[in-house]
OpenMM code with the backbone's topology and positions (N, CA, C; nanometers):
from openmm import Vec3, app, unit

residues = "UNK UNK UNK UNK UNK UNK UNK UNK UNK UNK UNK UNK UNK UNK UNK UNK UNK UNK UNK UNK UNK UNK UNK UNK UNK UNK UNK UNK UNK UNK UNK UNK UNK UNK UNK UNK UNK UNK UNK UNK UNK UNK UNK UNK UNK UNK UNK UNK UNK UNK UNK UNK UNK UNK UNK UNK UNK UNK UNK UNK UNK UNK UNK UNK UNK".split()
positions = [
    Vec3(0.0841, -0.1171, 0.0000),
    Vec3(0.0000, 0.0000, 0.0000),
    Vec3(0.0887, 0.1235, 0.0000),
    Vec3(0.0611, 0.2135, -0.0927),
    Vec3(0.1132, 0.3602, -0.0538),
    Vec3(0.0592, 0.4696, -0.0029),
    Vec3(0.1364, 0.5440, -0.0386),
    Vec3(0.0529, 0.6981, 0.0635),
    Vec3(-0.0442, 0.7152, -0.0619),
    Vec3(-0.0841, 0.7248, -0.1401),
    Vec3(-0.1791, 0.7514, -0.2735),
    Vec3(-0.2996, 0.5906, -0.3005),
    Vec3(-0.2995, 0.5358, -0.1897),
    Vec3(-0.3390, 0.4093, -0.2061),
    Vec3(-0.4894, 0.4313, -0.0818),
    Vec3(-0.5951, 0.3589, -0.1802),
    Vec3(-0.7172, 0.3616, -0.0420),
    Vec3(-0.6791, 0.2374, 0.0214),
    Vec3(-0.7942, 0.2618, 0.1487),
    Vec3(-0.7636, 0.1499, 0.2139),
    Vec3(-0.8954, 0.1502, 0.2939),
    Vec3(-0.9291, 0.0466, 0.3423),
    Vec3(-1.0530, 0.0654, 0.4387),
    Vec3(-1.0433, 0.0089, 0.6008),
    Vec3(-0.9303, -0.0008, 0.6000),
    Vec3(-0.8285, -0.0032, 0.7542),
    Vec3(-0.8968, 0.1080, 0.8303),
    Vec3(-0.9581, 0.0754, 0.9062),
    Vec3(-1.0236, 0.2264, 1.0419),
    Vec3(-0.9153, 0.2143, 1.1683),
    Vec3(-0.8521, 0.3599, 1.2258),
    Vec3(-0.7330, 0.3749, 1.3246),
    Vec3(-0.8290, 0.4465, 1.3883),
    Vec3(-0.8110, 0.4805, 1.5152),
    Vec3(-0.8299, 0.5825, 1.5697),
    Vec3(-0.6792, 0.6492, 1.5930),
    Vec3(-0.6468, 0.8077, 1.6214),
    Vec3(-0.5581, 0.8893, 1.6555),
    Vec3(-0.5258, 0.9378, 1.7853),
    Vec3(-0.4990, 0.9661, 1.8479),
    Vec3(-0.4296, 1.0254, 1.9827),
    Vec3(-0.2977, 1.1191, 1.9589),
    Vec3(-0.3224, 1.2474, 2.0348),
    Vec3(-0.2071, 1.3677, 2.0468),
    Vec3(-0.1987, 1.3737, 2.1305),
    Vec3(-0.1027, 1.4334, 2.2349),
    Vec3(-0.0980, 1.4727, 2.3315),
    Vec3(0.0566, 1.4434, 2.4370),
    Vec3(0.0859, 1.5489, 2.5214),
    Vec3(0.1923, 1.5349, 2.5204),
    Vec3(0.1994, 1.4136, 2.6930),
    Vec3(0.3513, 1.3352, 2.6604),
    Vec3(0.3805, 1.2629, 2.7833),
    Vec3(0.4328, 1.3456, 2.9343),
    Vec3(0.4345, 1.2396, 2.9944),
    Vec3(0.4996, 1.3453, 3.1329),
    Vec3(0.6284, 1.3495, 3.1507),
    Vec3(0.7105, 1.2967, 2.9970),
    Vec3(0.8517, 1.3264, 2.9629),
    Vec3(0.8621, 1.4275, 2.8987),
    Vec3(0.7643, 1.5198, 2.8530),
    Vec3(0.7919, 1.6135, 2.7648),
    Vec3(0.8212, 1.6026, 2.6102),
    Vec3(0.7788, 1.4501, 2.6026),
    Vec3(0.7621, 1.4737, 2.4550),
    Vec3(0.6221, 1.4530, 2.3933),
    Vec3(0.6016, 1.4768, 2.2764),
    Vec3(0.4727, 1.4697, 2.2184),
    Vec3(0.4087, 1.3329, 2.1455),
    Vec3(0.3177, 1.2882, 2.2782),
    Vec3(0.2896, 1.1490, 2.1863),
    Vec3(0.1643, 1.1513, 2.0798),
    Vec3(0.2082, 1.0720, 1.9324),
    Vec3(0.0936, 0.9945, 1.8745),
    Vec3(0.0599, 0.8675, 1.8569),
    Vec3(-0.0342, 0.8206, 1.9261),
    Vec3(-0.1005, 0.7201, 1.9589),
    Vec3(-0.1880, 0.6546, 1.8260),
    Vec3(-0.1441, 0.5663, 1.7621),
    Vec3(-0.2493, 0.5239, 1.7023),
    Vec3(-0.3081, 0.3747, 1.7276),
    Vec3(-0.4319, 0.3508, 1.6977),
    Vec3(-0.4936, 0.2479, 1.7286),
    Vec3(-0.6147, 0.1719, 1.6257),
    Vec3(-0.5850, 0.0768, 1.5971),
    Vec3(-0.6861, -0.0060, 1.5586),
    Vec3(-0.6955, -0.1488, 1.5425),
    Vec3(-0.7479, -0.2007, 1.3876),
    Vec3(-0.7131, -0.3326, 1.4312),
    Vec3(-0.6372, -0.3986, 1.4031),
    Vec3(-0.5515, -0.4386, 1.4981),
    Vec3(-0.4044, -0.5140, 1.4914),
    Vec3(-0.3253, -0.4160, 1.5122),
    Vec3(-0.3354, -0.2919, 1.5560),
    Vec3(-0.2720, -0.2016, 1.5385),
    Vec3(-0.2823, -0.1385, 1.6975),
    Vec3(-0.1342, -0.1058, 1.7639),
    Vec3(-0.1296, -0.0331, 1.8799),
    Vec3(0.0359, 0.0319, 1.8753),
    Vec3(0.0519, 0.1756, 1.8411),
    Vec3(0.1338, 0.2364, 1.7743),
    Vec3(0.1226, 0.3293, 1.8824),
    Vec3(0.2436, 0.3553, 1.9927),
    Vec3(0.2934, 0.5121, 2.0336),
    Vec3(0.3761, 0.5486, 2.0044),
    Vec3(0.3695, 0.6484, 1.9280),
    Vec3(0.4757, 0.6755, 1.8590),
    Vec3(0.5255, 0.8464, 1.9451),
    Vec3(0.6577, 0.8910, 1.9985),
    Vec3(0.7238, 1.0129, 2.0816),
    Vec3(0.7527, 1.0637, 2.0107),
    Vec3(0.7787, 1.2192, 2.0262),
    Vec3(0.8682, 1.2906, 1.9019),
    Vec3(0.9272, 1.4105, 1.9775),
    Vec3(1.0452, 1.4647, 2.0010),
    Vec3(1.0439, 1.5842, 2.0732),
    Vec3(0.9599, 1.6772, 2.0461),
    Vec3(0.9530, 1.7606, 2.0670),
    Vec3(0.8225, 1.8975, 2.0748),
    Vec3(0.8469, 1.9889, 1.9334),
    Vec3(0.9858, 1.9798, 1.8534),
    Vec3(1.0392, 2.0417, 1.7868),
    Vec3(1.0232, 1.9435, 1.6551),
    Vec3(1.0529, 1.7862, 1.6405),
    Vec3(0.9681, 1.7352, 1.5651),
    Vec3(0.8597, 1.7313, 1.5182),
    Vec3(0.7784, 1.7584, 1.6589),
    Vec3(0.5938, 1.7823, 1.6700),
    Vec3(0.5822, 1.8631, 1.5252),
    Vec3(0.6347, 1.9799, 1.6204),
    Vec3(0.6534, 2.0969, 1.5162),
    Vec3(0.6309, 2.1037, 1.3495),
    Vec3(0.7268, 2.0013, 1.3478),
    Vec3(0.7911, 1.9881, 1.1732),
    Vec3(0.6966, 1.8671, 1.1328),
    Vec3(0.5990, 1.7953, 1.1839),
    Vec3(0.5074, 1.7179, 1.1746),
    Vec3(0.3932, 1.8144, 1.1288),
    Vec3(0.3742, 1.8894, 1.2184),
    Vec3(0.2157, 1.9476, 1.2036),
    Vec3(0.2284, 2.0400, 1.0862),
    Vec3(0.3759, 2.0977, 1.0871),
    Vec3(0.4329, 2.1861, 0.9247),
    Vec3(0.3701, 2.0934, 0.8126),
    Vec3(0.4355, 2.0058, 0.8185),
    Vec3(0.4260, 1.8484, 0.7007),
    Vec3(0.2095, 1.8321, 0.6694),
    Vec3(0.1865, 1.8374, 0.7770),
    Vec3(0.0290, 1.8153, 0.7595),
    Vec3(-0.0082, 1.8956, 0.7424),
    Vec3(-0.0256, 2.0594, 0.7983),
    Vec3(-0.0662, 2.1781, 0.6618),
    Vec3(-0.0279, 2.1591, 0.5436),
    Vec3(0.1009, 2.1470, 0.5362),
    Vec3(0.1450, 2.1208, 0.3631),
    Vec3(0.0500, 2.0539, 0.2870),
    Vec3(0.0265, 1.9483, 0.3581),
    Vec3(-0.0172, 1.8213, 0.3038),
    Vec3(-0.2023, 1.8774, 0.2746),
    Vec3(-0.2607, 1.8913, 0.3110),
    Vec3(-0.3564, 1.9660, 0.3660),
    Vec3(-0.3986, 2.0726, 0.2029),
    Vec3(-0.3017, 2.1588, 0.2299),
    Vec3(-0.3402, 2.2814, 0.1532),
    Vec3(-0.3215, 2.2167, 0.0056),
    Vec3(-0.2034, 2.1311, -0.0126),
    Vec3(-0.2200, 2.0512, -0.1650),
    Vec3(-0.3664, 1.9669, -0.1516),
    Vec3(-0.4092, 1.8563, -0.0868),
    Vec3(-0.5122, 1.8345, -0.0777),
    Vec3(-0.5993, 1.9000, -0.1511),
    Vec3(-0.6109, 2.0294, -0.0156),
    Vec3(-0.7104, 2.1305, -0.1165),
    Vec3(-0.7395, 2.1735, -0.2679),
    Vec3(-0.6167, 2.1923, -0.2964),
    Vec3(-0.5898, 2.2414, -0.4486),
    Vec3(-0.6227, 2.0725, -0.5411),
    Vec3(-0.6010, 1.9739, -0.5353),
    Vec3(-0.6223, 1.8794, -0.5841),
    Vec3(-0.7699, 1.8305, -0.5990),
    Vec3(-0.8577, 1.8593, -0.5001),
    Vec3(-1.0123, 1.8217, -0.4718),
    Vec3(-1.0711, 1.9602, -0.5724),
    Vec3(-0.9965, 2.0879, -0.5138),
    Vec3(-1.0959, 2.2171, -0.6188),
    Vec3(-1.0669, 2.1682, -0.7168),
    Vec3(-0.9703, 2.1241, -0.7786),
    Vec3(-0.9679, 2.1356, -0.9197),
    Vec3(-1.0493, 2.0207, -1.0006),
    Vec3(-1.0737, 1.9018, -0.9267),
    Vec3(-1.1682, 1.7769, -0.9528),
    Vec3(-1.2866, 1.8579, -0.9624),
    Vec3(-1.3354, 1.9653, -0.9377),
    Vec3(-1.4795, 2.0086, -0.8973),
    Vec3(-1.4965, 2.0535, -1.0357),
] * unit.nanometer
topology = app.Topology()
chain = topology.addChain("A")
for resn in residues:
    res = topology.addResidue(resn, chain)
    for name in ("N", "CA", "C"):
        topology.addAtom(name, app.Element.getBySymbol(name[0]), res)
């Protein structure tokens, strides 16, 4: 499977930070139990990466319209 690939796999998500100070994402489903840490400064460059990701999105769906 790729990142451009469907799938009908259901996760649930989790954010939030540990009481180490780093930022956990939690994912969960089936067969699936993923915590994944990141320093706070990774976080960062994560949530950068998902606007990115996001705003192309956007431009890709308007233009299907």
């Amino acid at each position: 499977m790729g990142i451009d690939s469907e799938s009908d796999t259901a996760a649930s998500i989790q954010i939030g930070p540990t009481t180490l100070g780093m930022v956990r994402i939690y994912l969960e489903g089936d067969g699936i139990d993923l915590p994944l840490d990141f320093e706070p400064e990774e976080a960062e460059e994560i949530a950068e990466e998902l606007r990115a990701a996001a705003a192309a999105a956007r431009k890709i769906a308007k233009k299907k319209r």
